[in-house]
C-alpha positions as CSV (number, residue, x, y, z in Angstrom):
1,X,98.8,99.9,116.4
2,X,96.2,97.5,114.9
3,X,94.3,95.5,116.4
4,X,95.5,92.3,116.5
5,X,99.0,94.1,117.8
6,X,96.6,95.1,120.8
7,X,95.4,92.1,121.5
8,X,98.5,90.2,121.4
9,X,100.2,93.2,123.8
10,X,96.5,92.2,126.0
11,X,97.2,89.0,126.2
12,X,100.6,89.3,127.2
13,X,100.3,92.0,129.9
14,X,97.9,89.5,130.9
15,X,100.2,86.7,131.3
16,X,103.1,88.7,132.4
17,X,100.8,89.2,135.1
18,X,100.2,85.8,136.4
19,X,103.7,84.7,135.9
20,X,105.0,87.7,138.6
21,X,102.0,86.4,140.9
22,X,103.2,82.9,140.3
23,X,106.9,84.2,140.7
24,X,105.7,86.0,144.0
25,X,103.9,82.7,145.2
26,X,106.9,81.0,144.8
27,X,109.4,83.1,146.7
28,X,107.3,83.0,149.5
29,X,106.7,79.5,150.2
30,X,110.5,79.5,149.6
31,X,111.1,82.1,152.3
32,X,108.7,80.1,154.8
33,X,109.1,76.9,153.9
34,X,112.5,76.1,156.1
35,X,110.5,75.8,158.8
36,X,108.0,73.5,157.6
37,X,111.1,71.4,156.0
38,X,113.9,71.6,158.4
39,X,112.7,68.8,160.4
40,X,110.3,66.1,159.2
41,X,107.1,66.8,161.0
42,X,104.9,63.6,161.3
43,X,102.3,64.3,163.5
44,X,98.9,65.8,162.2
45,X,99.3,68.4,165.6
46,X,102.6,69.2,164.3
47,X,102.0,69.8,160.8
48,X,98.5,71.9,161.8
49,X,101.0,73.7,163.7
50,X,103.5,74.4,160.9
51,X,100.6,75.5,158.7
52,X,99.3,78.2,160.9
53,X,102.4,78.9,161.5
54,X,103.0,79.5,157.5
55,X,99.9,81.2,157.1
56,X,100.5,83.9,159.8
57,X,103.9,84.7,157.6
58,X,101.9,85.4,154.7
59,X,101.2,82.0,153.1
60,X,97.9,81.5,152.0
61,X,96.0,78.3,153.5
62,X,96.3,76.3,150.1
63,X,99.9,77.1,149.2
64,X,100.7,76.3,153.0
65,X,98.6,72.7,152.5
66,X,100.6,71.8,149.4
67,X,104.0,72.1,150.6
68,X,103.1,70.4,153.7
69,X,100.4,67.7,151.7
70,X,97.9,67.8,153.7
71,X,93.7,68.3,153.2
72,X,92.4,71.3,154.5
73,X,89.7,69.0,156.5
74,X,93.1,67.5,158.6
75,X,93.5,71.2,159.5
76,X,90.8,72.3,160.4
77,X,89.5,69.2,162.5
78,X,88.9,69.4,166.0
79,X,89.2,66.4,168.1
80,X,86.2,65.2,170.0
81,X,86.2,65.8,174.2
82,X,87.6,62.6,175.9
83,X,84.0,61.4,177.5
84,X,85.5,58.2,179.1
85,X,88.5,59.7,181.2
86,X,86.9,58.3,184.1
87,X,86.0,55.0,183.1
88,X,89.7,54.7,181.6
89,X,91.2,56.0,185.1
90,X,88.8,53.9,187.0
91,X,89.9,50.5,184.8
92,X,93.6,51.2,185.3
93,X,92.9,51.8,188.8
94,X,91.2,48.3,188.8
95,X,94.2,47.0,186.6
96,X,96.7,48.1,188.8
97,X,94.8,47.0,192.1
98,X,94.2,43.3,190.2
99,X,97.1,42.8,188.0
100,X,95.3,39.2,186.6
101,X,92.1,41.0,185.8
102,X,94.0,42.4,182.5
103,X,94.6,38.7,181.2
104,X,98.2,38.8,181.0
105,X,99.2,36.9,183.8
């Protein structure tokens, strides 16, 4: 074998390789995509949901956020506490007790 034979087998071991790991991706996400695609999730809770769900069967994180096109900073957000629960229960409270104070009547 010469060299050039051995670096043309090199090259395609090499590639051989990342087609099976592209091959492998792909029969994954078609295994655990069903979920995901079965119903049309619209809801950023719901599609967080779907791609932790998708991770835990194997999926990594970025294959998961492509087939459901999302950003990984939608997933990992956290919403802020609610501060004003009080004021907002104490204003419908009002709203209720004085329906005119709201404007529409």
């Amino acid at each position: 074998m010469t060299v050039p034979d051995a670096k043309r087998l090199k090259a395609l071991e090499e590639e051989n390789t990342r087609m099976k790991k592209s091959l492998a991706e792909t029969l994954l996400e078609q295994a655990v995509t069903p979920r995901g695609a079965s119903t049309k999730v619209v809801r950023a809770p719901a599609r967080r949901e779907v791609v932790r769900w998708m991770c835990g069967r194997g999926l990594t994180e970025r294959c998961a956020l492509k087939v459901m096109g999302m950003s990984a900073s939608s997933v990992r957000y956290r919403p802020a506490p609610n501060r004003n629960a009080e004021l907002r229960n104490a204003m419908t409270t009002l709203a209720a007790r004085h329906p005119r104070y709201g404007g529409q009547g």
